[in-house]
PASEBA-1860 file (N, C-alpha, C; in nm, 3 decimals):
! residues 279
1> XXXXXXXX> 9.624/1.836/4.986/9.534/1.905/5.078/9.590/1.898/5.218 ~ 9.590/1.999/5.313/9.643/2.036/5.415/9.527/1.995/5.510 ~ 9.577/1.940/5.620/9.442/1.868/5.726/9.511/1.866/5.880 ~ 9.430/1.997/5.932/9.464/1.989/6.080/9.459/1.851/6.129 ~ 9.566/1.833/6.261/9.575/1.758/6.321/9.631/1.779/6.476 ~ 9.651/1.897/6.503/9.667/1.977/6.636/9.587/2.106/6.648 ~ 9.496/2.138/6.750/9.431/2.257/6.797/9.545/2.294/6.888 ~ 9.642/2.427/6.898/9.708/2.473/6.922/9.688/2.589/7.030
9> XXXXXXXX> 9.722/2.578/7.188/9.677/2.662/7.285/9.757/2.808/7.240 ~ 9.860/2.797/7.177/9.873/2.912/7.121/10.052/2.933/7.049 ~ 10.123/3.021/7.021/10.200/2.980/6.901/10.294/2.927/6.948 ~ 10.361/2.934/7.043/10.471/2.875/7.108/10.415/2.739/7.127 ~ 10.310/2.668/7.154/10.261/2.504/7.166/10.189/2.481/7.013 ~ 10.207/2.567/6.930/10.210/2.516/6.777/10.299/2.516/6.715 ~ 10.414/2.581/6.735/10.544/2.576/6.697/10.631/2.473/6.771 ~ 10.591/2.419/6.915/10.608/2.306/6.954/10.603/2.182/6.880
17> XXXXXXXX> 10.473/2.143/6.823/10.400/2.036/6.762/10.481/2.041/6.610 ~ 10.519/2.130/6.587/10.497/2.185/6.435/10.700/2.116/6.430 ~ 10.770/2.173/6.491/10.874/2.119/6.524/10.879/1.929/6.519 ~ 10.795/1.932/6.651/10.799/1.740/6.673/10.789/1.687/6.531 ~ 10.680/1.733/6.438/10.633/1.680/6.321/10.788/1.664/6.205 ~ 10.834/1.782/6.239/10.965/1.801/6.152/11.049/1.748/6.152 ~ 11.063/1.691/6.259/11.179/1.633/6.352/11.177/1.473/6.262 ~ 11.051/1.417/6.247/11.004/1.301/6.218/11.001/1.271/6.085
25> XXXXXXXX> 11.014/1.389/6.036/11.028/1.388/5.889/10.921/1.419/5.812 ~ 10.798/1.492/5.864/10.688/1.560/5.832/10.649/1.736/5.826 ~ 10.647/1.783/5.641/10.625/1.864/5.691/10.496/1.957/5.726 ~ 10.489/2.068/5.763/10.355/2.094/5.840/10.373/2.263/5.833 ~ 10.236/2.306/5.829/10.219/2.421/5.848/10.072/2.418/5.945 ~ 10.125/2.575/6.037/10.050/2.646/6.100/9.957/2.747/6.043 ~ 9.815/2.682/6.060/9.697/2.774/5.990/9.658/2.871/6.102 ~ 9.631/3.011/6.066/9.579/3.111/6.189/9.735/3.151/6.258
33> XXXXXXXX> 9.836/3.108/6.202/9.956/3.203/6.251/10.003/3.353/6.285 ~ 9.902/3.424/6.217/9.914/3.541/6.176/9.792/3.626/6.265 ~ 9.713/3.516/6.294/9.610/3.563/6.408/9.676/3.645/6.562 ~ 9.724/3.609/6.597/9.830/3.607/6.765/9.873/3.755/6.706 ~ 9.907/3.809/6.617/9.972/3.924/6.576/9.864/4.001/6.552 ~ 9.758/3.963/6.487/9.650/4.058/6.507/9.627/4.145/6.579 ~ 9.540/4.021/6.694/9.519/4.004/6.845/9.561/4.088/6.879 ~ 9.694/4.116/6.899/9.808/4.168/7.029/9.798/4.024/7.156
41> XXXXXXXX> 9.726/4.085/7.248/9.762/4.002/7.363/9.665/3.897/7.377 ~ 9.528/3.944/7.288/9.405/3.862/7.345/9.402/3.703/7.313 ~ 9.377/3.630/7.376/9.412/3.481/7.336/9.355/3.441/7.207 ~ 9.387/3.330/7.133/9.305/3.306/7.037/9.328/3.138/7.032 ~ 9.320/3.093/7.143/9.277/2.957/7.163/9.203/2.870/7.058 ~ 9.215/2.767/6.981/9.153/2.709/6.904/9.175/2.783/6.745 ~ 9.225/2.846/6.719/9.272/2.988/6.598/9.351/2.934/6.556 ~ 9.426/2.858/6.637/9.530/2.798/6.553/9.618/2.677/6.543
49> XXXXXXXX> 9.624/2.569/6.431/9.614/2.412/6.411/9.707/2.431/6.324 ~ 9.789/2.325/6.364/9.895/2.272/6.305/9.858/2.150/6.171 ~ 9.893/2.193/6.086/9.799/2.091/5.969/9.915/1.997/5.911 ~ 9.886/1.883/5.859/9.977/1.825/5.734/9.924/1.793/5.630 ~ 10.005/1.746/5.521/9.945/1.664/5.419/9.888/1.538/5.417 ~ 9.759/1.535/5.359/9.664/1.412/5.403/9.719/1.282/5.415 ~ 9.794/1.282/5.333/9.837/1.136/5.295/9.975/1.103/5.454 ~ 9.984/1.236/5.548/10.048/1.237/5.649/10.012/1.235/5.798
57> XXXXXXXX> 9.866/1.240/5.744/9.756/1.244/5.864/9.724/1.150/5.974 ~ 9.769/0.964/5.958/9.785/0.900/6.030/9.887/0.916/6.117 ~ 10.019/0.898/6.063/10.157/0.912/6.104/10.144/1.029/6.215 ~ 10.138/1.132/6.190/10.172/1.262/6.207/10.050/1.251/6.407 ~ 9.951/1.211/6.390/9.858/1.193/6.516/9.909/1.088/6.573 ~ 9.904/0.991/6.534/10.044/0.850/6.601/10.155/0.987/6.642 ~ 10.197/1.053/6.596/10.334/1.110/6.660/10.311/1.212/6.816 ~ 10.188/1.248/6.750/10.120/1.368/6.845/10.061/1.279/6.995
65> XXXXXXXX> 10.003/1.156/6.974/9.913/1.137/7.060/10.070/1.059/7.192 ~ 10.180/1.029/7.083/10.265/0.923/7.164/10.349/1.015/7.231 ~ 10.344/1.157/7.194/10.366/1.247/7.278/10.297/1.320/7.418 ~ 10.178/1.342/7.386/10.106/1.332/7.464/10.077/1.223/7.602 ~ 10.087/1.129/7.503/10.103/1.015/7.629/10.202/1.030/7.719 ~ 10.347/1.055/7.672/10.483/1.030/7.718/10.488/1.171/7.855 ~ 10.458/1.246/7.802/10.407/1.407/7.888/10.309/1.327/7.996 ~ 10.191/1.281/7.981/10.105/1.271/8.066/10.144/1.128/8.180
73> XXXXXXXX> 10.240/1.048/8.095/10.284/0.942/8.202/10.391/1.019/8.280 ~ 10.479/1.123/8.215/10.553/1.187/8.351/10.519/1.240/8.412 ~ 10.363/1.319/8.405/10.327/1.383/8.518/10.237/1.275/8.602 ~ 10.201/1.210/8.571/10.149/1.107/8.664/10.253/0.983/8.767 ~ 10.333/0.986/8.683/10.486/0.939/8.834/10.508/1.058/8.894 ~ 10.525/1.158/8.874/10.532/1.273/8.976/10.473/1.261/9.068 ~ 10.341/1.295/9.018/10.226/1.285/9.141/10.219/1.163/9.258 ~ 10.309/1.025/9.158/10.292/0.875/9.259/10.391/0.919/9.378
81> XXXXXXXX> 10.519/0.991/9.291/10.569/1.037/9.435/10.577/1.088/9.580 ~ 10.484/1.164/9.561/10.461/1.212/9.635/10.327/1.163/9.770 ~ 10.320/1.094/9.682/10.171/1.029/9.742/10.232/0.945/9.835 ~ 10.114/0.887/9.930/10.096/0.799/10.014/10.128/0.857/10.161 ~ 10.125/0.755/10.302/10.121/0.814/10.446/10.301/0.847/10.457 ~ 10.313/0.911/10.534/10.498/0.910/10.597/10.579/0.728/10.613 ~ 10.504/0.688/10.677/10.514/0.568/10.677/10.575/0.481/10.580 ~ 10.471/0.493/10.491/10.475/0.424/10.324/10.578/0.475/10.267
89> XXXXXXXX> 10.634/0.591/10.284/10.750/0.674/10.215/10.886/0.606/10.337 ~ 10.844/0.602/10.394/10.975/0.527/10.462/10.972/0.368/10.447 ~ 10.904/0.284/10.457/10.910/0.160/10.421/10.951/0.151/10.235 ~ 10.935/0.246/10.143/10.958/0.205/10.028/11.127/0.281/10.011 ~ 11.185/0.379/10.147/11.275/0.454/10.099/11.420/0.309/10.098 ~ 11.397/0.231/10.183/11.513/0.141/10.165/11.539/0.083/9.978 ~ 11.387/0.048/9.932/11.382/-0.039/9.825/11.451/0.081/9.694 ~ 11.451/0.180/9.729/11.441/0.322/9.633/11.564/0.335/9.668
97> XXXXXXXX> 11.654/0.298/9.750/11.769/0.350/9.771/11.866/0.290/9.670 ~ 11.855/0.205/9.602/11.955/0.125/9.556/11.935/0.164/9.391 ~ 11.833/0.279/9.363/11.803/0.301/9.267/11.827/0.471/9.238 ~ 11.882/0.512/9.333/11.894/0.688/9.362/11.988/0.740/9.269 ~ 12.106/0.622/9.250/12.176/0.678/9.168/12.160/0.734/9.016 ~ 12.082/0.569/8.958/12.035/0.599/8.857/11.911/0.697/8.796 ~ 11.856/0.746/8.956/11.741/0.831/8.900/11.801/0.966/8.883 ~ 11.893/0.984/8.980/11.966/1.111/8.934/12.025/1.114/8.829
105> XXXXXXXX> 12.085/0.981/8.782/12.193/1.028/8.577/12.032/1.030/8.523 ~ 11.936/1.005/8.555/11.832/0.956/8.442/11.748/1.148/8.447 ~ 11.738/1.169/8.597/11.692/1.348/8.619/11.799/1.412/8.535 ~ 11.927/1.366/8.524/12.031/1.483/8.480/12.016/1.502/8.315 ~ 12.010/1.363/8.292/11.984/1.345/8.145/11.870/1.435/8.124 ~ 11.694/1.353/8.111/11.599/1.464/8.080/11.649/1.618/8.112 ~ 11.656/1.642/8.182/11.692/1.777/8.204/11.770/1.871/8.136 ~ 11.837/1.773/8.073/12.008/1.830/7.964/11.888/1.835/7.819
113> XXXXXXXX> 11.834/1.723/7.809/11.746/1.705/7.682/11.638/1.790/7.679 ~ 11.587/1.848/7.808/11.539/1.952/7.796/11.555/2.060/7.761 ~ 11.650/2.092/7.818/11.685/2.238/7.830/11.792/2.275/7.648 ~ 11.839/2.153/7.616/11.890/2.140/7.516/11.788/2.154/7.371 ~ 11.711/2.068/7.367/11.527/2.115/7.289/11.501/2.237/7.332 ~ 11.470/2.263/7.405/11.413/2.438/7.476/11.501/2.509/7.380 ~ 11.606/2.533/7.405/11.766/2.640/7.323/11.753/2.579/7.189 ~ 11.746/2.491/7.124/11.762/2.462/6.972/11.653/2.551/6.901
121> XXXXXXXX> 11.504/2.495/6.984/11.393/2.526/6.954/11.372/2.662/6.935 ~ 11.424/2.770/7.100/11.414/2.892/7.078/11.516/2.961/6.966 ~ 11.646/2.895/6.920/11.697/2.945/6.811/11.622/2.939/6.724 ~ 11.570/2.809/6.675/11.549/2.898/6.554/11.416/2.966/6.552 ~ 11.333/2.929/6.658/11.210/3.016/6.624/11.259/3.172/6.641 ~ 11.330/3.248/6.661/11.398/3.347/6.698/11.420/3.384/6.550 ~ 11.550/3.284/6.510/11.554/3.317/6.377/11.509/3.285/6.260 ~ 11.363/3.273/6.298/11.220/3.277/6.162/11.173/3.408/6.167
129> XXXXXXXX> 11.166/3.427/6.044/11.102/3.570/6.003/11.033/3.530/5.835 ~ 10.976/3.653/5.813/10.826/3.595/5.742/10.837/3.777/5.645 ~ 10.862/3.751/5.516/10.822/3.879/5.367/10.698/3.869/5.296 ~ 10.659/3.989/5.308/10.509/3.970/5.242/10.527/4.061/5.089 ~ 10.445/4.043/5.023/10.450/4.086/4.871/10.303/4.160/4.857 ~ 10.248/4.283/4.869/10.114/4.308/4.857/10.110/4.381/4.685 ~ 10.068/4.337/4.565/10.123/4.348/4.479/9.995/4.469/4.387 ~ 9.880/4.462/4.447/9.782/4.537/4.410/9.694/4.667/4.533
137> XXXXXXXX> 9.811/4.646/4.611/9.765/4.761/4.724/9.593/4.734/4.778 ~ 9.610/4.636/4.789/9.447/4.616/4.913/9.449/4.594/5.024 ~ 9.585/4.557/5.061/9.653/4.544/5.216/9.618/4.395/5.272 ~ 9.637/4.311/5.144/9.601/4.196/5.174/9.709/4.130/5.078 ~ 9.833/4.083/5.129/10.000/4.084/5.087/9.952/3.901/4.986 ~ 9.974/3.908/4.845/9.968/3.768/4.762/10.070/3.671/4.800 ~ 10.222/3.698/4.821/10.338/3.638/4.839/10.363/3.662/5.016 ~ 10.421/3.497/5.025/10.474/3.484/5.182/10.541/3.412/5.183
145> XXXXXXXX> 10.670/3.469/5.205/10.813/3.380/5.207/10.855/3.401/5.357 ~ 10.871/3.237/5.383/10.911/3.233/5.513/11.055/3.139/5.528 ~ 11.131/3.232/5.646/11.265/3.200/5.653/11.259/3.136/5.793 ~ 11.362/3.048/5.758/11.427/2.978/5.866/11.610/3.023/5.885 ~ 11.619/3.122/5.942/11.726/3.242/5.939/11.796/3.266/5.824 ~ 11.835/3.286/5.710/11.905/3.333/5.584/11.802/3.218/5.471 ~ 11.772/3.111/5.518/11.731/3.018/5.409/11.572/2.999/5.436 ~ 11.479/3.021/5.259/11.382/3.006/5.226/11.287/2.893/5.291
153> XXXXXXXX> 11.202/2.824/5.385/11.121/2.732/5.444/11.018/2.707/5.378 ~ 10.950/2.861/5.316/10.818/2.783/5.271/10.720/2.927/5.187 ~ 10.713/2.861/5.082/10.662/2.983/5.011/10.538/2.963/4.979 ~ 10.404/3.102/5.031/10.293/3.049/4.989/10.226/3.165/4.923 ~ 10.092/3.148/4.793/10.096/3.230/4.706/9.933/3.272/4.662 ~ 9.897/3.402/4.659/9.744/3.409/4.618/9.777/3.458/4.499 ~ 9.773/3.381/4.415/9.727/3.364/4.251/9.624/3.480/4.148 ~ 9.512/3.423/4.270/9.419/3.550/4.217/9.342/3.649/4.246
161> XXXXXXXX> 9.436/3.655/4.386/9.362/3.766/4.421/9.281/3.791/4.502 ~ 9.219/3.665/4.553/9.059/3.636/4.611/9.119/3.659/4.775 ~ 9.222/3.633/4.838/9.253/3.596/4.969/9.278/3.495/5.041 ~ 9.274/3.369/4.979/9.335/3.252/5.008/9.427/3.242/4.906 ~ 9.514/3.132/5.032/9.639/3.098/4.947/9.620/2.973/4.840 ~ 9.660/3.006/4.716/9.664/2.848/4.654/9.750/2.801/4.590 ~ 9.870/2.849/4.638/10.015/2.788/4.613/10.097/2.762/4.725 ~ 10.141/2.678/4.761/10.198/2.653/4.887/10.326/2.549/4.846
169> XXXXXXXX> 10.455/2.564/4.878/10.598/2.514/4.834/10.693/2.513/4.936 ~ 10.769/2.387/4.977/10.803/2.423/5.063/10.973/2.360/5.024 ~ 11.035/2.379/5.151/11.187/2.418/5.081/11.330/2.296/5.183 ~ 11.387/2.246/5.123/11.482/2.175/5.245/11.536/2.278/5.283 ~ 11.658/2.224/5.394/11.741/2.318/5.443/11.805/2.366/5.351 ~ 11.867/2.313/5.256/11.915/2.449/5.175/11.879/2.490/5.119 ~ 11.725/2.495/5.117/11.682/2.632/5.052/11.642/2.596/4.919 ~ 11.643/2.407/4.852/11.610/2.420/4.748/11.429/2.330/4.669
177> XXXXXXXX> 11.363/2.362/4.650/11.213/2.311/4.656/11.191/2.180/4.685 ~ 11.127/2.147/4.799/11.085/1.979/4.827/10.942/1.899/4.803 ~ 10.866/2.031/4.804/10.729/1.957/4.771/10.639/2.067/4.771 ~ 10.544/2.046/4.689/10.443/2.163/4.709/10.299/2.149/4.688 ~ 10.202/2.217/4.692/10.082/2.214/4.653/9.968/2.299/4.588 ~ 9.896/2.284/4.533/9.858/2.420/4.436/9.696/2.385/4.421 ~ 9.610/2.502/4.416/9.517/2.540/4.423/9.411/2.570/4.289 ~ 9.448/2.461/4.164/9.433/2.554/3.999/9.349/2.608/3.938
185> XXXXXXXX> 9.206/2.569/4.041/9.064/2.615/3.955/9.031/2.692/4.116 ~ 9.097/2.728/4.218/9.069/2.809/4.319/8.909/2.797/4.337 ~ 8.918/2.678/4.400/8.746/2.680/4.441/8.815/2.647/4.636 ~ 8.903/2.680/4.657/8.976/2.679/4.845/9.029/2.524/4.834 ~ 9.084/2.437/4.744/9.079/2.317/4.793/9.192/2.289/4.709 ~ 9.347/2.235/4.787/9.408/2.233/4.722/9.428/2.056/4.675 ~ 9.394/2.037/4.527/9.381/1.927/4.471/9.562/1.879/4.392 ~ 9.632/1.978/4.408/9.745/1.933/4.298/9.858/1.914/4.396
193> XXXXXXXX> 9.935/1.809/4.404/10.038/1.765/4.494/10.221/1.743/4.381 ~ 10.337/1.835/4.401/10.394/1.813/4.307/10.521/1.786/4.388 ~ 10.603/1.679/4.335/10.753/1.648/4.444/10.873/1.701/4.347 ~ 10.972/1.743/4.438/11.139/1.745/4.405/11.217/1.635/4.410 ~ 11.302/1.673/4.352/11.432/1.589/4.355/11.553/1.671/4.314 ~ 11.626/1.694/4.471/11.744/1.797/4.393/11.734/1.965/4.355 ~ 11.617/1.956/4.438/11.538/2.137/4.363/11.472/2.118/4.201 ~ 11.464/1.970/4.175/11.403/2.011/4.053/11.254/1.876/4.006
201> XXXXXXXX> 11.123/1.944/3.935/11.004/1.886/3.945/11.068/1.727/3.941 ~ 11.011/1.658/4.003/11.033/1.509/3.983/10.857/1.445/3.968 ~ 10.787/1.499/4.013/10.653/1.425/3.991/10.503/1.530/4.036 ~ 10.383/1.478/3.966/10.290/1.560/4.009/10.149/1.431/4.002 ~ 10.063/1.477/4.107/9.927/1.461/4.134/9.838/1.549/4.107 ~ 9.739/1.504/4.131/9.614/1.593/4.112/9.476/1.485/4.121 ~ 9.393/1.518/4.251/9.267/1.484/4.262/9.147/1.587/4.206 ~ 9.132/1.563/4.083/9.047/1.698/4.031/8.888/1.667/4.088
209> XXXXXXXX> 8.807/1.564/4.141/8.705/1.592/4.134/8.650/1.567/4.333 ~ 8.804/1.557/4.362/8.764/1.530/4.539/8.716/1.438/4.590 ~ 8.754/1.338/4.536/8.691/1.234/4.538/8.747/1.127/4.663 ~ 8.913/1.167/4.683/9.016/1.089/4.745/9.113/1.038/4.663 ~ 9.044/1.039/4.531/9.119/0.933/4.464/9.198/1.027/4.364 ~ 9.326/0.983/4.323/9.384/1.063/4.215/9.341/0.991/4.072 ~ 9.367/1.154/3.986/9.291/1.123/3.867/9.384/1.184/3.740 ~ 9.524/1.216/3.814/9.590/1.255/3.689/9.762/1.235/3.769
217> XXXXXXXX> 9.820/1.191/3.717/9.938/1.165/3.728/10.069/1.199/3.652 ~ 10.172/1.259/3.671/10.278/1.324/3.563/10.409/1.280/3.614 ~ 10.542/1.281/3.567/10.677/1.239/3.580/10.748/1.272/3.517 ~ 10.907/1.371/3.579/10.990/1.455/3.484/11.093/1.391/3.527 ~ 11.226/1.421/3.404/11.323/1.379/3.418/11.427/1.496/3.482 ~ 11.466/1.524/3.563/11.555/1.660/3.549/11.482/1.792/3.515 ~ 11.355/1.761/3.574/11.229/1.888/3.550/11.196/1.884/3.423 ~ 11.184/1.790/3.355/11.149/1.832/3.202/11.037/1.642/3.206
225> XXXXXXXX> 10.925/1.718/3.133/10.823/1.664/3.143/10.839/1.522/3.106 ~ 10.851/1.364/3.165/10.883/1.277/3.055/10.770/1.144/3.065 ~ 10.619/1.143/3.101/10.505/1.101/3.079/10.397/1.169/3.210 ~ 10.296/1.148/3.110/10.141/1.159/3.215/10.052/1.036/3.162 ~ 9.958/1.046/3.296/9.839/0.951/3.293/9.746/1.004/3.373 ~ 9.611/0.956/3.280/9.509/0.995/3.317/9.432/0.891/3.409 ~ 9.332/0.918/3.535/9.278/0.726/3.597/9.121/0.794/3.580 ~ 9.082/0.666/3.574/8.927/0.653/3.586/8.931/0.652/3.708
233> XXXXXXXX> 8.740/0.601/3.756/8.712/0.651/3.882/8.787/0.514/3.974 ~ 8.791/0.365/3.891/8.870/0.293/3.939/9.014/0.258/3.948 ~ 9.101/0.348/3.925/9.215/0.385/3.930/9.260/0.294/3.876 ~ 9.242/0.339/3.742/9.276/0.223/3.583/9.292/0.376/3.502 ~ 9.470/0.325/3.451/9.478/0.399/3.366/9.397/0.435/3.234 ~ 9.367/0.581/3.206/9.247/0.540/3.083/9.309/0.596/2.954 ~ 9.439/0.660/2.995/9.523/0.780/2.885/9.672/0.783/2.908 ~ 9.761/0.784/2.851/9.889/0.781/2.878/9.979/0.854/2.822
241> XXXXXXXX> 10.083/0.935/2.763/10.114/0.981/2.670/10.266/0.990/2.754 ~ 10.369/0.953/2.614/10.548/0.950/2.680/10.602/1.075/2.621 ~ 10.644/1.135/2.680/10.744/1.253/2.596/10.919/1.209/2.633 ~ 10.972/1.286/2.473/11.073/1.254/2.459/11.157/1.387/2.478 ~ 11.217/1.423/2.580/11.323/1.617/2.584/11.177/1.722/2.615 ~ 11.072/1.660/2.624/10.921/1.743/2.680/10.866/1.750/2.537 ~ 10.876/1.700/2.479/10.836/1.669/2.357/10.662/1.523/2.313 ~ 10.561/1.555/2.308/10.520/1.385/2.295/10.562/1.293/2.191
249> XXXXXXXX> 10.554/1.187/2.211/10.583/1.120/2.127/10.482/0.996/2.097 ~ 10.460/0.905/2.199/10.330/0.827/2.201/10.305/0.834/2.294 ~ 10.178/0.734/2.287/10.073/0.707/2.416/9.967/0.606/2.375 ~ 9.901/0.542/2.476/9.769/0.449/2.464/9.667/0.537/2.510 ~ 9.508/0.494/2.464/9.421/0.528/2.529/9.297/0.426/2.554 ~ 9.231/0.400/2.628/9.147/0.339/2.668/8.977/0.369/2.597 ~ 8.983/0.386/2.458/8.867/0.411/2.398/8.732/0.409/2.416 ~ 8.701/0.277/2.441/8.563/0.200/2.514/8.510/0.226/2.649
257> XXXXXXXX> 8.650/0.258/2.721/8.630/0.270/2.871/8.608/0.136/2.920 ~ 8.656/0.032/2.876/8.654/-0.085/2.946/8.766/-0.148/3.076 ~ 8.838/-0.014/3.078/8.944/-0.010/3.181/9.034/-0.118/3.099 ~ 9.036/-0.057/3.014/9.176/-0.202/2.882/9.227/-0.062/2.780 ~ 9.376/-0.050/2.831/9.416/0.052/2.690/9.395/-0.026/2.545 ~ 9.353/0.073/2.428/9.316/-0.055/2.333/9.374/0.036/2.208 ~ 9.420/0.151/2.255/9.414/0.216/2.129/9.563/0.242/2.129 ~ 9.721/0.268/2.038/9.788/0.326/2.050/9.797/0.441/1.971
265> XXXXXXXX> 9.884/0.575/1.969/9.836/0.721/1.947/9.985/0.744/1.893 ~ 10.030/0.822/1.847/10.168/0.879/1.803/10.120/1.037/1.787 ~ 10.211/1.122/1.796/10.195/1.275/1.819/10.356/1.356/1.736 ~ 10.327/1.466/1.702/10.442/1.548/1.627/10.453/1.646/1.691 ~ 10.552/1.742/1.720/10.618/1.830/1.839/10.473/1.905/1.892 ~ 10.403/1.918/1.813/10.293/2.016/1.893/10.167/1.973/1.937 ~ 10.203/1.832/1.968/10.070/1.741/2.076/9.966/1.688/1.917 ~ 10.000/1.682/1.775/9.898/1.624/1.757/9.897/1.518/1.704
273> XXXXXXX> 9.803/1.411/1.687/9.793/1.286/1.649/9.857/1.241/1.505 ~ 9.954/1.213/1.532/10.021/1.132/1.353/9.963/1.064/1.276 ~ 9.921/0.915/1.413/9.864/0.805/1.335/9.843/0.714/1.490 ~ 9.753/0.650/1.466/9.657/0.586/1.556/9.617/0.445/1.517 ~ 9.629/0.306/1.584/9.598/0.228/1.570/9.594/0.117/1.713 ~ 9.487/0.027/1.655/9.422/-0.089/1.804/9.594/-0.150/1.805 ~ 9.540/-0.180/1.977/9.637/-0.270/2.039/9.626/-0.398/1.993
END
């Protein structure tokens, strides 16, 4: 599930934020992006929030707020500068003198780091561009593939139709799948969390009842399915099952519900029970 964590004055200071997050190793999408294009010119202040994945939601505001801070302590030495009588600026200019040098490598630096962020930043936002797929002519496009200049960033998907997205995938730099999230009973809430390795499935979640808590768990070898588990509401396995080439083969289950697997299960290529007996 995707969870604002920046109200965005508008796309250039959400593509700001949205960057910092990236930088850190978080990734993030901009909700209401597509608003500003609407619009044309008219503001749409508050329209649009920079979101992450929940489980990124601490980190990601720790990153935002220590930014914020760092911005708001340089403009507040600015302001000390300038302050005080003529006087005071001459009695402190001797003590400041022995320090002029270094404030200038230290002005030259920020300034290089500025202007150096500024140019990286405006590359590539320059070279992002965004394909839409409208696949049933209602003028409301299912597929949105977004580029980060020649290579794929982030693909997001309406399934059924309704107008929200409930596939969302997103991509490393080269372009090959890193993580995604999915929407499966489309009630707006995306419950299924699935990771890469290499461009290929390495693991999946799923909070089916919204609870916070996960309630189904899966693990592939080289994208090919090789166990799941099911949790109770106390995150005790209650079901297990191993596959062999995506194949099952066994598993335990927790019969009684005493949060104790008690039962073991065996299965033949097409999921069904062989033979069954207590732990």
């Amino acid at each position: 599930m995707m969870v604002p964590v920046y109200d965005a004055a508008h796309s250039t200071d959400a593509y700001l934020v949205k960057n910092l997050l990236e930088q850190e190793g978080l990734a993030s999408y901009i909700r209401g992006e597509y608003l500003q294009g609407g619009l044309g010119d008219i503001p749409v202040n508050g329209m649009m929030q920079v979101c992450v994945d929940a489980a990124d939601v601490r980190r990601a505001r720790a990153i935002i707020d220590a930014w914020n801070s760092s911005s708001a302590a340089f403009a507040d030495d600015d302001d000390d500068d300038v302050a005080g009588s003529a006087d005071e600026r001459a009695e402190a200019r001797p003590a400041a003198a022995g320090m002029s040098n270094f404030g200038r490598v230290l002005a030259v630096g920020l300034l290089g780091a500025a202007v150096g962020g500024g140019l990286t930043w405006a590359g590539l936002r320059q070279s992002a561009s965004v394909s839409m797929l409208d696949y049933d002519g209602d003028g409301r496009p299912e597929e949105h593939f977004f580029y980060s200049g020649n290579v794929l960033a982030r693909y997001e998907n309406d399934r059924n139709h309704d107008g929200r997205i409930d596939e969302v995938i997103w991509y490393d730099r080269n372009g090959s799948p890193s993580r995604g999230q999915s929407d499966n009973d489309f009630d707006g809430r995306m419950e299924s969390t699935s990771r890469y390795l290499h461009g290929q499935w390495q693991s999946g979640e799923s909070d089916d009842d919204g609870d916070g808590r996960v309630d189904y768990r899966s693990d592939a070898i080289s994208g090919v399915l090789y166990s799941e588990q099911w949790l109770d509401d106390q995150g005790r396995v209650s079901k297990q099952i191993r596959y062999k080439h995506g194949i099952p083969v066994d598993g335990e289950i927790d019969s009684d519900h005493d949060g104790v697997l008690d039962t073991r299960r065996s299965y033949d290529r097409r999921g069904e029970i062989t033979r069954s007996g207590t732990l």
